[in-house]
Structures are given as C-alpha cells and as structure tokens.
LOBA-427408 format. One record per residue (C-alpha): z, y, x. Coordinates in nm, 3 decimals. Layout:
<sites>
@up:Z; north:Y; east:X
...
</sites>
This chain:
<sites>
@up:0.959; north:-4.594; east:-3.654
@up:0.902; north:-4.257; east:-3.658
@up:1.175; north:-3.906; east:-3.629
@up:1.225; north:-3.903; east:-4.007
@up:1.328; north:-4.261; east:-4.061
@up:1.547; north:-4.277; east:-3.743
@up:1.728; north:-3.965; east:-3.918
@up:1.765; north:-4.153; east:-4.268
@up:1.883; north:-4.427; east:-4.129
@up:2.145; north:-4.271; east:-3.894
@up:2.271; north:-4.061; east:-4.216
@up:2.290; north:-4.364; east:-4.397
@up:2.537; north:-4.508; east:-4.136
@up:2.703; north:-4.232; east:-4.140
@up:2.739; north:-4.217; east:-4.524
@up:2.818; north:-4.519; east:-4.512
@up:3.067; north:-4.515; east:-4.265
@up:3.270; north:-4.263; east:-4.404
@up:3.240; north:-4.351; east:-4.756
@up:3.420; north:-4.712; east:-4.607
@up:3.680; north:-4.448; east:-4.466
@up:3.727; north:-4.303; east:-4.822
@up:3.776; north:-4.674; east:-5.020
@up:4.031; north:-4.798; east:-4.739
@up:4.249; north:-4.460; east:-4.784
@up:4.178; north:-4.352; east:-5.205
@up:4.381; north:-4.612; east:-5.336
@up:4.333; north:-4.796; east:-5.665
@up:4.357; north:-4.651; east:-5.957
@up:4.740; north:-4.825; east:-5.994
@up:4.876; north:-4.650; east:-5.720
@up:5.040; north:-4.344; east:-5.737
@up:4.870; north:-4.023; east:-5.847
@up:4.697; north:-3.791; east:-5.659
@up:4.813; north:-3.436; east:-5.582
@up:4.813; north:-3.199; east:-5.817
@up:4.617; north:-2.921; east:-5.662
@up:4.810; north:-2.583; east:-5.580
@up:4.724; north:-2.227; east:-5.761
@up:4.557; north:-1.961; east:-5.559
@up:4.776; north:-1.774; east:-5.376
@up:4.691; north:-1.405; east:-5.295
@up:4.695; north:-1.290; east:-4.963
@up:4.581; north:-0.960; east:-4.779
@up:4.226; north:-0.874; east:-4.667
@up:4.131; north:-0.867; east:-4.334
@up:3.842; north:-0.688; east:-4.320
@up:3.736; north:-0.335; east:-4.495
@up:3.422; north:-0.126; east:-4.456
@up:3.429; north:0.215; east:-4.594
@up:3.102; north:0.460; east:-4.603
@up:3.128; north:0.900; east:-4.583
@up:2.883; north:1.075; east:-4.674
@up:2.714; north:1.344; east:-4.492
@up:2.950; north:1.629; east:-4.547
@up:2.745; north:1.930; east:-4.563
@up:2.466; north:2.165; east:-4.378
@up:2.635; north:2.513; east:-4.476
@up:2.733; north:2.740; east:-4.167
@up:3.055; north:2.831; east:-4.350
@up:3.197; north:2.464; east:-4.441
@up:3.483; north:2.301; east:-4.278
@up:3.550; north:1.897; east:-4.354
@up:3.882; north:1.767; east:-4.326
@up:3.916; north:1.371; east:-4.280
@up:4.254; north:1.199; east:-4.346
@up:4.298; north:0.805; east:-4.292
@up:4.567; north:0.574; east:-4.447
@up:4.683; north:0.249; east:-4.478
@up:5.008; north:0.140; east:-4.696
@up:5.261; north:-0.046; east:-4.544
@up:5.334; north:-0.361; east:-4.734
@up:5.062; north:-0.507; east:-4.940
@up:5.183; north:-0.890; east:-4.830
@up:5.085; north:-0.842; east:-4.434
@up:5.418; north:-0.877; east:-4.354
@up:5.589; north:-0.863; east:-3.960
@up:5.367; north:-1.116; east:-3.798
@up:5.025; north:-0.974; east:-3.967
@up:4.753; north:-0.936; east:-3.659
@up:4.769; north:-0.598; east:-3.529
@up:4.448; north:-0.451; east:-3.600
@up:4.214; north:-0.101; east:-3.559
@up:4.045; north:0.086; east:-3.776
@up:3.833; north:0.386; east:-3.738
@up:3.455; north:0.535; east:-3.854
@up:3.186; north:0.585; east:-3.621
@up:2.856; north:0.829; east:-3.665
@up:2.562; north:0.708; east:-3.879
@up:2.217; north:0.841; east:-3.757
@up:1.974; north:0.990; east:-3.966
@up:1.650; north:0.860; east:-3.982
@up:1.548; north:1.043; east:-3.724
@up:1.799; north:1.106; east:-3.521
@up:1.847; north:0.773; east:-3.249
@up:2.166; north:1.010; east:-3.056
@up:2.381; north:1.092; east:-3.339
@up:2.744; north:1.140; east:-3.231
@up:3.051; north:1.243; east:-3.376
@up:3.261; north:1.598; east:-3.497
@up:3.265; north:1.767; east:-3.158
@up:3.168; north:2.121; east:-3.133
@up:3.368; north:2.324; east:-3.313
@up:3.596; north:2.030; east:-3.368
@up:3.972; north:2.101; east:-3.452
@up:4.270; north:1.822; east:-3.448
@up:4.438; north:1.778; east:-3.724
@up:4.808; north:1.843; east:-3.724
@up:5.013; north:1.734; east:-3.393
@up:5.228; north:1.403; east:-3.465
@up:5.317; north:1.105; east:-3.188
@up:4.946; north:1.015; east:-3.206
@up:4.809; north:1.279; east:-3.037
@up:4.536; north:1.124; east:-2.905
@up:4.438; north:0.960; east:-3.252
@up:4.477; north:1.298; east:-3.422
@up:4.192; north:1.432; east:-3.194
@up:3.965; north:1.215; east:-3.458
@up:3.607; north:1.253; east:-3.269
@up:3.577; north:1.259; east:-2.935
@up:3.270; north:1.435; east:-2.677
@up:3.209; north:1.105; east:-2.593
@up:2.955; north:0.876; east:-2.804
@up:3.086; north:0.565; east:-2.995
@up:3.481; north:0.675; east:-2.990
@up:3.596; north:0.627; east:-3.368
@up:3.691; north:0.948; east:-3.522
@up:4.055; north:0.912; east:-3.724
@up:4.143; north:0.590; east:-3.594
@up:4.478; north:0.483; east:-3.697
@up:4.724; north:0.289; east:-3.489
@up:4.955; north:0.145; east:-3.764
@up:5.009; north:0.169; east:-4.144
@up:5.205; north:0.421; east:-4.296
@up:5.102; north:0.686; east:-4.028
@up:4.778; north:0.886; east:-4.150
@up:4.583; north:1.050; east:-3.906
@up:4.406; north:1.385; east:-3.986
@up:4.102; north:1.569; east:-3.814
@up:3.882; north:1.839; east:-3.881
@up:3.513; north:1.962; east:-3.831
@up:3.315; north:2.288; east:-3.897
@up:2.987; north:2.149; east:-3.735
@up:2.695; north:2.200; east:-3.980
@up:2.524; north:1.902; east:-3.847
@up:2.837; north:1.645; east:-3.926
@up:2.705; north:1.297; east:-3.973
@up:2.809; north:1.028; east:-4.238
@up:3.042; north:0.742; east:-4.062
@up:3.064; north:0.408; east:-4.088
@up:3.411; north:0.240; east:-4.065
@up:3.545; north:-0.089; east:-4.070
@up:3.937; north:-0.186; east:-4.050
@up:4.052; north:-0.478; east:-3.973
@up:4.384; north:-0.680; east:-3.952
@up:4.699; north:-0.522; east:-4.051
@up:4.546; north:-0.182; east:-4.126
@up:4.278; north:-0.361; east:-4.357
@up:4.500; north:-0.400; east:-4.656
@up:4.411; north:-0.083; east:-4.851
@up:4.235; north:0.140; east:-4.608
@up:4.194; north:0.489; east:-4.736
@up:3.947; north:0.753; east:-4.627
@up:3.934; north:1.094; east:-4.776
@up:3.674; north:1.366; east:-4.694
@up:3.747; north:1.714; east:-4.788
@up:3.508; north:1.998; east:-4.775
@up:3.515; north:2.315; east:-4.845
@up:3.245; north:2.558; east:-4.852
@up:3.358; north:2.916; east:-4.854
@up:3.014; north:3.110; east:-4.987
@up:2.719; north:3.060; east:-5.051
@up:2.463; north:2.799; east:-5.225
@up:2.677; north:2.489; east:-5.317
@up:3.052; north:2.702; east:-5.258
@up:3.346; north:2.536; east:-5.334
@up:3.575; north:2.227; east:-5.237
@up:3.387; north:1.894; east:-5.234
@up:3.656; north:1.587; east:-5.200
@up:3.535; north:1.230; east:-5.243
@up:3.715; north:0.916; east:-5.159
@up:3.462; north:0.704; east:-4.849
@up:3.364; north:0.380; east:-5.065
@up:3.304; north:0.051; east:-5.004
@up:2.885; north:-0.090; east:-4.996
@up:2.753; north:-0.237; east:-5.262
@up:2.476; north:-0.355; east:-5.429
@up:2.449; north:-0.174; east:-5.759
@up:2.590; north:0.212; east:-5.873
@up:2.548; north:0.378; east:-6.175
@up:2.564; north:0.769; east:-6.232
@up:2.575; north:0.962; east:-6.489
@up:2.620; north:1.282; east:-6.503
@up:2.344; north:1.357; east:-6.211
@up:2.097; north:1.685; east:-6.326
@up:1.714; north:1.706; east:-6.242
@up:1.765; north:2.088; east:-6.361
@up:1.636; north:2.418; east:-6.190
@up:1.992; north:2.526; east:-6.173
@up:2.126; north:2.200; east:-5.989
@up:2.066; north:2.035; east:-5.622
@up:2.190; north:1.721; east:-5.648
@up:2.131; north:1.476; east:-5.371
@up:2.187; north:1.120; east:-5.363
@up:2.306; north:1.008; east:-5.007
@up:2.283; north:0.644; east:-4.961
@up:2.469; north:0.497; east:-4.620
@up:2.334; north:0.178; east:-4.479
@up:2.620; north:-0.021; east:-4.286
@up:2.431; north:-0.302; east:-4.123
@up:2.213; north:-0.350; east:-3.893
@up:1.896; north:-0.460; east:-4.059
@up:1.703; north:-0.276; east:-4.338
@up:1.818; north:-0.202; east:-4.690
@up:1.542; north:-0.145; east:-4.953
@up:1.650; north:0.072; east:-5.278
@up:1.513; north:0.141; east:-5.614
@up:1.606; north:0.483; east:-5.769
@up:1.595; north:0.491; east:-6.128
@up:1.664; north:0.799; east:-6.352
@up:1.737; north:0.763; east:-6.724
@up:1.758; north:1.078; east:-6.978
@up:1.801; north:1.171; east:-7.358
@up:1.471; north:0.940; east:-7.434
@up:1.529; north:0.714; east:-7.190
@up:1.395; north:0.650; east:-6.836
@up:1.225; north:0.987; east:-6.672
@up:0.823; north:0.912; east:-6.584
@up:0.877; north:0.917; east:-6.186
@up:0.657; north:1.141; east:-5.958
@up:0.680; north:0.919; east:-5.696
@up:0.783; north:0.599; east:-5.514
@up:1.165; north:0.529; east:-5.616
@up:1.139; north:0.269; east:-5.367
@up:1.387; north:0.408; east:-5.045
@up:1.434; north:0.212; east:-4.739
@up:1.718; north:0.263; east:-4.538
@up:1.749; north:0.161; east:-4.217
@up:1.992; north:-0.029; east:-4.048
@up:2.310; north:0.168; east:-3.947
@up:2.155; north:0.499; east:-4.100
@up:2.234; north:0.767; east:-4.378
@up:1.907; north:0.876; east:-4.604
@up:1.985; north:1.169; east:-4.907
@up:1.698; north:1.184; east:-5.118
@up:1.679; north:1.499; east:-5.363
@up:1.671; north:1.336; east:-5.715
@up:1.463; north:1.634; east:-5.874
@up:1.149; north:1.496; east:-5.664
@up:1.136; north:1.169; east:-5.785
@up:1.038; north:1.289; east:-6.140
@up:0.887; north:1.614; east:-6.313
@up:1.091; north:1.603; east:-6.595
@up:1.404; north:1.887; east:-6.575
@up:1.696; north:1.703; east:-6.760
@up:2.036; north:1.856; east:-6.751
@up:2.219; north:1.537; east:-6.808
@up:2.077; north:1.242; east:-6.707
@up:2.165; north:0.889; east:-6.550
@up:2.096; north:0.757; east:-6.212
@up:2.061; north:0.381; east:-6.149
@up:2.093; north:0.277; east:-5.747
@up:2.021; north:-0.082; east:-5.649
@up:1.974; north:-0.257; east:-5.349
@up:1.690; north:-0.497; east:-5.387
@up:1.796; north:-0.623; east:-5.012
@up:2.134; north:-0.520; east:-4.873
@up:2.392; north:-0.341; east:-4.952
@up:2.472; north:0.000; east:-4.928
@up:2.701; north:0.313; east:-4.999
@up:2.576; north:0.582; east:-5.232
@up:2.717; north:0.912; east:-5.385
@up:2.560; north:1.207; east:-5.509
@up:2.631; north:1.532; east:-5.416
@up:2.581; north:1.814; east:-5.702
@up:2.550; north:2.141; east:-5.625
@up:2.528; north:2.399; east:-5.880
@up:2.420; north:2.809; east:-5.867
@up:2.691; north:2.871; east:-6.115
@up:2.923; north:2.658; east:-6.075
@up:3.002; north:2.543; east:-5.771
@up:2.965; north:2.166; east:-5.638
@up:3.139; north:1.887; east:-5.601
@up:3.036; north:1.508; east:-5.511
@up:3.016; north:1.272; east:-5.793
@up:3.138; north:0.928; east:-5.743
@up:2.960; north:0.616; east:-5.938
@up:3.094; north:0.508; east:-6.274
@up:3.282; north:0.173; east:-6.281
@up:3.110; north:-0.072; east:-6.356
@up:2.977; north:-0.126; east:-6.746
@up:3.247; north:-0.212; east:-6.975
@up:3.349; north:-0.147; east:-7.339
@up:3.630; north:-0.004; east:-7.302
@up:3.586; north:0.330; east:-7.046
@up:3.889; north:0.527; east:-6.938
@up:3.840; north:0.937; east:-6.718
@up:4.202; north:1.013; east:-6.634
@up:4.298; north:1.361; east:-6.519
@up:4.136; north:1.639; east:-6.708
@up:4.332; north:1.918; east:-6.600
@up:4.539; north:2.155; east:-6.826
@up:4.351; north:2.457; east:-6.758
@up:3.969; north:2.340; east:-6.785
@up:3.760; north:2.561; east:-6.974
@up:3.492; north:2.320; east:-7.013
@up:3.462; north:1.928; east:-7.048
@up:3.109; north:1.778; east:-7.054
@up:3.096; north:1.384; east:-7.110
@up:2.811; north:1.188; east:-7.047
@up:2.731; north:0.828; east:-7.117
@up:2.475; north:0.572; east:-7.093
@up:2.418; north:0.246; east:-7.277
@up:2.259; north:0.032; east:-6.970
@up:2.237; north:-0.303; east:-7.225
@up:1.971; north:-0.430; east:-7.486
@up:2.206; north:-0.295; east:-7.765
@up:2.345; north:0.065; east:-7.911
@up:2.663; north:0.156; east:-7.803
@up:2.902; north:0.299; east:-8.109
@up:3.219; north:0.406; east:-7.903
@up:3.556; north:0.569; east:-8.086
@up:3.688; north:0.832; east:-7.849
@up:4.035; north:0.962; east:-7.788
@up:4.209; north:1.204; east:-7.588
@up:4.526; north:1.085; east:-7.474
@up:4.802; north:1.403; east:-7.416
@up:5.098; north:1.442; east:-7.298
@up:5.269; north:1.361; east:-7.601
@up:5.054; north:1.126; east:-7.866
@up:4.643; north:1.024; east:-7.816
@up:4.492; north:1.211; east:-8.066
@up:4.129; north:1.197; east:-8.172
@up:3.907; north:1.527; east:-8.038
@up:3.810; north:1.721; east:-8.355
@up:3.424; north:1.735; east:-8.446
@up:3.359; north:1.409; east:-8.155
@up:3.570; north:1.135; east:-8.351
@up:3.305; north:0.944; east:-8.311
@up:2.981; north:0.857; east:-8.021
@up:2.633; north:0.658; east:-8.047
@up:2.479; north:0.586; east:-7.768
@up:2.120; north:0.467; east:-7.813
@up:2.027; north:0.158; east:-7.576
@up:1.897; north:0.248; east:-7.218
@up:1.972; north:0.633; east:-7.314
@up:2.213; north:0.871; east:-7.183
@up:2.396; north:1.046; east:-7.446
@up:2.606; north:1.383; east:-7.406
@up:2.882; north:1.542; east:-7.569
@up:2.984; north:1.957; east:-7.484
@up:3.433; north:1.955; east:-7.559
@up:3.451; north:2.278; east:-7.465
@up:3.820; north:2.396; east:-7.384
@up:3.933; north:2.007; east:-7.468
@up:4.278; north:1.986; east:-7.342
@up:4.398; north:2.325; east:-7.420
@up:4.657; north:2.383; east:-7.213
@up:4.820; north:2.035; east:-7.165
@up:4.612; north:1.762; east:-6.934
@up:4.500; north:1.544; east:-7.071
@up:4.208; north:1.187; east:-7.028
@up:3.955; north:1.062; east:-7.254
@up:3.921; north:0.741; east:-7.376
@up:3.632; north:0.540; east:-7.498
@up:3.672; north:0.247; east:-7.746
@up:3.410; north:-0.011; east:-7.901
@up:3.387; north:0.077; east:-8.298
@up:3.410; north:-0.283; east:-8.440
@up:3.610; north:-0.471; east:-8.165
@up:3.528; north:-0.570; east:-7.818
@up:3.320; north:-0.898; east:-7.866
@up:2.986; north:-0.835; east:-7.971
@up:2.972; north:-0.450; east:-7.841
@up:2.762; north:-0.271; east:-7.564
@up:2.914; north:-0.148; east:-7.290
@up:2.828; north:0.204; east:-7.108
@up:2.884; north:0.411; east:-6.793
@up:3.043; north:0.747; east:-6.821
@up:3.138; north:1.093; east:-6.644
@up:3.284; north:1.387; east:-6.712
@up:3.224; north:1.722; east:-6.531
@up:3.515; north:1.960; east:-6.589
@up:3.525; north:2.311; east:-6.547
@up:3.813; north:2.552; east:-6.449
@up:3.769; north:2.953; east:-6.425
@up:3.547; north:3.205; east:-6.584
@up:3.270; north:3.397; east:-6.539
@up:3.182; north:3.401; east:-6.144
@up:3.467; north:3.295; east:-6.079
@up:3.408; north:2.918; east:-6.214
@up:3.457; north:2.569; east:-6.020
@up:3.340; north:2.242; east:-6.134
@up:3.420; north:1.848; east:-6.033
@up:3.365; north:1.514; east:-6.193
@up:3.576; north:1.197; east:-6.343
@up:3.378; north:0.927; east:-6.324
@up:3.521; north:0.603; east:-6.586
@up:3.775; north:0.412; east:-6.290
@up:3.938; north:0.066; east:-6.276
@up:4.306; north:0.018; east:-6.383
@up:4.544; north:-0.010; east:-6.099
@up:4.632; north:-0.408; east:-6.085
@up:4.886; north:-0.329; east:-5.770
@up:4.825; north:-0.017; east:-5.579
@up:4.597; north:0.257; east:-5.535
@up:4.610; north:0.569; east:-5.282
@up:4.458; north:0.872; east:-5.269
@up:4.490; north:1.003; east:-4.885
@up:4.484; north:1.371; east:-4.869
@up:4.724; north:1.547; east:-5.049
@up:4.898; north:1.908; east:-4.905
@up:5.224; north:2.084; east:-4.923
@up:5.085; north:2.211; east:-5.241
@up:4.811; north:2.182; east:-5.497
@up:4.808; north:1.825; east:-5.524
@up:4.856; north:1.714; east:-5.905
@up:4.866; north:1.327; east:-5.968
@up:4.754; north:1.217; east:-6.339
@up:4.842; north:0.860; east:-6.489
@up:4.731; north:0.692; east:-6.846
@up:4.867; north:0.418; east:-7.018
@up:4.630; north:0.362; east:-7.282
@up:4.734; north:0.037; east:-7.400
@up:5.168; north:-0.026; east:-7.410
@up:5.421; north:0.195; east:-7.187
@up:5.419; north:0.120; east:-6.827
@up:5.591; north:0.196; east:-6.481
@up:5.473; north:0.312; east:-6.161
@up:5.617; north:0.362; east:-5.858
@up:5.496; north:0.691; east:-5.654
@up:5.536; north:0.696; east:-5.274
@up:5.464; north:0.988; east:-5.075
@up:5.365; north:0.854; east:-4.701
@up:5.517; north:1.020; east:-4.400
@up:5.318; north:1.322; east:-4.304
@up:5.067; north:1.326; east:-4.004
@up:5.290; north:1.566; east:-3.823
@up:5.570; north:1.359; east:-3.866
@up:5.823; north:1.308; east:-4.173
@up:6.014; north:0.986; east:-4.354
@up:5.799; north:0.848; east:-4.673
@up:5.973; north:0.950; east:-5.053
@up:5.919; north:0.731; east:-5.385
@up:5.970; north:0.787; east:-5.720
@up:5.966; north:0.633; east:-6.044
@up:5.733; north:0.721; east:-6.365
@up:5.748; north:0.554; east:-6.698
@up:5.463; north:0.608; east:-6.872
@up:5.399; north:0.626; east:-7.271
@up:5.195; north:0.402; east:-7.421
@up:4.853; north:0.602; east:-7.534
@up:4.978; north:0.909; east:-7.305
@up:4.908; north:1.122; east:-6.977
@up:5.174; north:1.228; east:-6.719
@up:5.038; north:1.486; east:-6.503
@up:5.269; north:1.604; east:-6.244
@up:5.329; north:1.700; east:-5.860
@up:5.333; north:1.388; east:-5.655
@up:5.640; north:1.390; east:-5.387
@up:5.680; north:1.531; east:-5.054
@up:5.752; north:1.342; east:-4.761
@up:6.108; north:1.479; east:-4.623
@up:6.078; north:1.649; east:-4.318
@up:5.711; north:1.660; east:-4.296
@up:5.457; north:1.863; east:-4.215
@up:5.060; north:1.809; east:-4.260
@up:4.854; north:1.627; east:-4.456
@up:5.021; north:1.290; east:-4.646
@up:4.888; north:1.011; east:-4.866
@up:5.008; north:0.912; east:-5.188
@up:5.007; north:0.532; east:-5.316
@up:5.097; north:0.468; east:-5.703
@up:5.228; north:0.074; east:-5.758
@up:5.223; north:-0.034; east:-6.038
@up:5.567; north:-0.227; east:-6.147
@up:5.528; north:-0.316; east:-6.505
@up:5.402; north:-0.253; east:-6.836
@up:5.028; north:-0.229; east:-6.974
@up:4.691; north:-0.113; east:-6.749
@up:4.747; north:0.247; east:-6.575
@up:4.485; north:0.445; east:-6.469
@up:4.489; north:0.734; east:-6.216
@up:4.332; north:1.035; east:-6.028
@up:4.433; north:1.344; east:-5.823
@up:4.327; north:1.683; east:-5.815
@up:4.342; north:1.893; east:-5.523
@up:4.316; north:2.271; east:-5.593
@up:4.290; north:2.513; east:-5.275
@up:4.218; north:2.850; east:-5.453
@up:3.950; north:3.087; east:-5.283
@up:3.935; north:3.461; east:-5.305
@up:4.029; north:3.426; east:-5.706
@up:3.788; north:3.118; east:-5.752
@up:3.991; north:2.789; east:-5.871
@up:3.823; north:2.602; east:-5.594
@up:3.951; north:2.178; east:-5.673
@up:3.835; north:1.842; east:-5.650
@up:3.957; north:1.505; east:-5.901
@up:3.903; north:1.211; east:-5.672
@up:4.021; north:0.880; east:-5.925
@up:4.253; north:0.608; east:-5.765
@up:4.100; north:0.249; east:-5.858
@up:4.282; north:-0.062; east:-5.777
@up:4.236; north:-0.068; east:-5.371
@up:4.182; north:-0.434; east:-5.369
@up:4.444; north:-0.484; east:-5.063
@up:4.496; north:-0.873; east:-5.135
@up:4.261; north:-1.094; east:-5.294
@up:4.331; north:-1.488; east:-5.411
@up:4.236; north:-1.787; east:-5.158
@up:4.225; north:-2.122; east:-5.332
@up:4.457; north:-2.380; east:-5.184
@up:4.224; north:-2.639; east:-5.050
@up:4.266; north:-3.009; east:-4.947
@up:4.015; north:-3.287; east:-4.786
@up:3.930; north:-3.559; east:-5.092
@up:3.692; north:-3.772; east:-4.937
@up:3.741; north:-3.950; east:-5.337
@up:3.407; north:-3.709; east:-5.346
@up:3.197; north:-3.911; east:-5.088
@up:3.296; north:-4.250; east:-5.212
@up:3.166; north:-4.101; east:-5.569
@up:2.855; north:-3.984; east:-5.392
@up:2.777; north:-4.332; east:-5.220
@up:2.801; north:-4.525; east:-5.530
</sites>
C-alpha cells in the first residue's frame, strides 16, 4: 500500500477510536441532560497596537506625546504586569530610523523619570513607555525629521491604551495645533472631508505595522462621483514602514470637498490624513466611523464661525438623512438644512455657517423613513474658529457611542473642553481626571445628560497635580453617549485648537465559554 492509504487508514482508527470514546461517555438520550452552555463573559484585552503618524517637517513645530492606560477595566490585582511603548517606523527609504532625540525635551518630572525621558539616543528604546495604569507619561520633540511609531501594549496596560500626539506649528505653511488620537490598523477607512484644491495639502499617511508588505488602493470620490485618477492608486507599504502620499497627485480634478476611500487589499494598516490649509490653518483628520444610518459629530464648539459638513453615500442606494443640531437645551432642526440627499457613491456638502451661535453644540444625522431599508453614509465636519487671518480650523469625524469607557490622553491645566450627546434618552457619565504626569491624586465627577442635548464643559483637574493628565468618561447608565475634546492653546491672537472624538476604547471584549463535546465526533462518524 502506498503513503496515502496508510494515512486513511490510520485516521480511520483514529476516528474510530475516539468516536468509541464519545458513545461510552455521551450517554443515552434517558440520562440526564447535558449542560447548558454558559454566556460569554467579557474580559480585558491583552494585546493593543496603536499607529502615529509622522508629525510634521516644519522647522518651527514641537510634538508633544502623552500615554495612558485606565485603571480598572476588569484586569483586576492579579492581571499580568505588562509594557507598553511605540518604537520608530522607517520611511521607505530610510533602513536607520530612530527615535525623538535631538532637540528632545522630557516631559514633566514625576517618579518615572526615566520613562518621562520618552526617546532615548539609543535605537529601539520605546519612546513614552508606561510602567503602570493610571500614571501617563509625557515627552516632547522639536526634531523636523520625527518619525511615525509603532506601539503595541500588552498585559495590564493593554486594556484601553491611549496615545495622543500634539503638534503645534507656530508659522508658517500648515500653522496651527494638529492633535490626533494614534489608532488602531485596519483594513478599510473612509474620509470625507479630504480637498484635492490649490488652496489645500492634504496628505494621507498610511503606517504599516507588520513585517511583511501591505498593498493599498486609494480611491477619491467627489460631487459626481469617483475623480478620473492620474495615476496608479495602487500604494505598497512596506513592512514596518510609514508612506504619505499627496492626494492631489493621484487625480487632476481640483475638488474642494471630496471623499477618500483607503483599503488594504493585503494587510492591514493605519491611515490619517493630514490637511493643511493657506488660510486656515491645519489639522489631521481622523476616518469616519464606519457606514451607518444613523451618524452622530459631537463637539462643535460655541464660538465656531464656520461649520462645513460633508457626507458620502458609499452604498448602491441614495441616502435621504434628517439632520439636527442638538444644544444645550432642546435638538432643534438647523434652519434652511432640515433636510440632506445624498446621491449614491457621491459626496454631498452642506456650508452652516455660524451654526451653533454661541452655545456648542453636535449634529445629528437621521434616516428619513426609518432605519430598515435606508443607506448609510460617512461624514465630517470641519469647523472653524476666528476671523480674518486670524482663523483656525479642525475636524469631527461621525464617532462610535461610548459602550463603557473612552479617554482622551492629553488634556492641560487649561483649555481642555469635554463635549457629550445623548441623542437618544438621558444618560450618565462618570468623568475621571487621571493623576497628572508630574504627580497628583485622580478626581471624578458625575454628568447627567439630557436626552437629545450637549453638555460642553471643563473636564476636572487632578488635585495636586501638575502636567499633562488624561481624561476617561464611563458611561453608567442611560441611552448611547457620544464624546470629543477640544484642546485650544491660543497663539499670538490666533484660536489655535484641535477636537480629537472619544470612541468606545474597546478595553474588554466577550470570550465564549467553551467545553469539549466529543457528542460532535460520534455525529461525524455516523
């Protein structure tokens, strides 16, 4: 007999063997039931990989990163201790990339001083690693040549693992503060709100965190629908590097408001696009959650002189969406926009002007008709504070609802503002201001929040702190809340500020309970 038929026949036996197993121990039918099986229980992650982008190539910028992770979130005293920290990406070509060094400045002295260094002169030492949860660890870097960094986190400090990277850039093309939250890799990002214009730069950087390959496809989608490209939208990254690809080159068409598609054909990646404007200002814009029908921008400030929505229908069918604008008081319905179409595989676009006149406010975009048979979309806003010269702009991308807990990691002694929506029923949220990372004892507070409202206030202080801190909302009851902070640090009279939203942080996740039923072999065998 040949290979294959010894190896069928020793299967068999095998099969059979344990199959025999399975009939002795199964029981008959008569005997007593078998175990009901046990609902999921949800327990922390252990792992989490967060991507930064490239911070910036002005001579004048300065990049602050702060690093968090909650206490709590179900690790408990015996959790594994674990380490987390980010580590240089290289360009493409670049093989010696390294960390912030020259010109490097630690962050605010605390008992971590060696932590709070963040990079290091020597290659491969993590810059911000954190020691424990609770504690966040600051550092700061005015190199021009700054890399994008690649961090994982893993046992007790992988539950909710927060990055934040601040820049600001005091003159200059592309002046102002650019904040985004370091994001997770993925697969598939939508943008819109992205500009192929003569007046905009806006670069997509896309962060490879393994070690093979990734292959892209760039895809840009105006007011008609997709833009004719110029040129391959096919991008590979490679393994363990950073590319930013200039979006007005992969098309000659100049559309102010347009939609960018990013998707990983093999991979996964991290991508975010940096805008940068000659009038006003820049900012990085985050992807869009992921399509839905029901779309929710918290946090447009009180002061914003301008608020620009843009939307795209990504299905096979029209989108008709009902939008709102829910205050501080009541959600009323924005006069002249009561209504939006949005025609399939289109972006659409809608100029509010001075929408929230004085009291902050977020928008909120409904199916017309009910939920079941409509089309869902992707939406941003860019927002606008100042006048003249003297004007500042950043994005809300549509978020998640907060199922548990969400954190936004560098907030300052002031200028932090923290906005949450209830657009559903009333709900309550518990704020906690971390301890400082030069020292301090956390603070919490409790917010009820209106059904169909926004509160926008000043998050808490950690007592007895000093330096930056992080701030984690928990949600306690009620309906879905949604969330963002904006971080103003005003420059020579320009509003300079950044709205960073607060998704869910996805610190637990549900494990099936499992148990061995070899009932499935004996099945199998008959």
């Amino acid at each position: 007999m040949n290979r294959t038929t010894l190896s069928l026949i020793g299967a068999a036996t095998a099969l059979a063997a344990v199959t025999g197993v399975a009939s002795l121990t199964a029981g008959s039918s008569e005997g007593p039931a078998q175990p009901v099986a046990k609902a999921a229980r949800r327990l922390p992650v252990e792992r989490s990989t967060l991507l930064c982008p490239t911070p910036t190539s002005s001579e004048v910028g300065s990049t602050t990163y702060t690093a968090y992770t909650p206490t709590g979130n179900g690790t408990g005293d015996g959790a594994k201790k674990g380490t987390a920290g980010l580590l240089p990406a290289q360009a493409p070509d670049d093989e010696s990339a390294s960390g912030p060094k020259d010109g490097e400045k630690s962050g605010e002295k605390s008992d971590q001083k060696g932590a709070q260094k963040g990079g290091s002169d020597k290659a491969g030492e993590p810059v911000v690693p954190l020691k424990e949860p609770g504690k966040p660890v600051t550092t700061e870097t005015d190199r021009s040549d700054a890399p994008a960094l690649i961090g994982t986190a893993d046992g007790s400090l992988a539950p909710g693992w927060t990055v934040q990277q601040t820049t600001t850039v005091a003159a200059g093309t592309g002046r102002g503060l650019l904040g985004t939250a370091c994001a997770a890799p993925d697969t598939n990002f939508w943008f819109p709100g992205i500009s192929t214009a003569k007046d905009r730069q806006d670069y997509v950087h896309l962060t490879n965190p393994d070690d093979s390959a990734a292959e892209v496809d760039l895809k840009l989608y105006g007011e008609e629908g997709r833009l004719k490209p110029s040129t391959d939208e096919a991008i590979t990254v490679p393994g363990r590097s950073t590319v930013p690809v200039l979006l007005s080159t992969l098309t000659d068409a100049q559309a102010a408001d347009a939609t960018l598609r990013v998707s990983a054909r093999s991979g996964r990646i991290g991508a975010t696009v940096q805008a940068v404007d000659q009038t006003f200002g820049s900012d990085w814009l985050p992807a869009s959650a992921e399509p839905s029908t029901r779309v929710v921008l918290p946090g447009i400030p009180a002061d914003a002189t301008s608020v620009r929505l843009v939307v795209y229908a990504p299905g096979a069918n029209d989108a008709d969406l009902k939008v709102r604008l829910a205050g501080r008081s009541s959600a009323i319905t924005p006069a002249g926009h009561e209504s939006l179409h949005v025609k399939s595989g289109m972006t659409a676009w809608v100029d509010f002007g001075d929408l929230t006149k004085g009291e902050a406010g977020s928008l909120v975009l409904t199916a017309e008709g009910g939920e079941g048979t409509a089309a869902p979309v992707v939406a941003a806003l860019r927002v606008t504070r100042g006048k003249g010269t003297d004007q500042e702009t950043a994005f809300i991308p549509a978020t998640t609802g907060i199922e548990r807990t969400a954190t936004a990691a560098d907030n300052r002694a002031k200028g932090s503002t923290l906005s949450l929506v209830a657009p559903n029923g009333s709900a309550k949220v518990r704020v906690t201001a971390s301890a400082g990372s030069g020292g301090g004892r956390p603070v919490s507070k409790t917010i009820e929040i209106k059904g169909g409202t926004t509160v926008a206030a000043e998050p808490p202080h950690p007592a007895s702190g000093k330096g930056g801190y992080a701030v984690t909302v928990e949600r306690i009851s009620g309906g879905p809340v949604y969330a963002s902070r904006m971080l103003a640090l005003p420059q020579d009279g320009i509003p300079m500020f950044t709205i960073q939203a607060l998704p869910d942080d996805r610190a637990t996740v549900e494990v099936p309970a499992a148990r061995e039923d070899l009932s499935l072999l004996n099945d199998a065998g008959q």
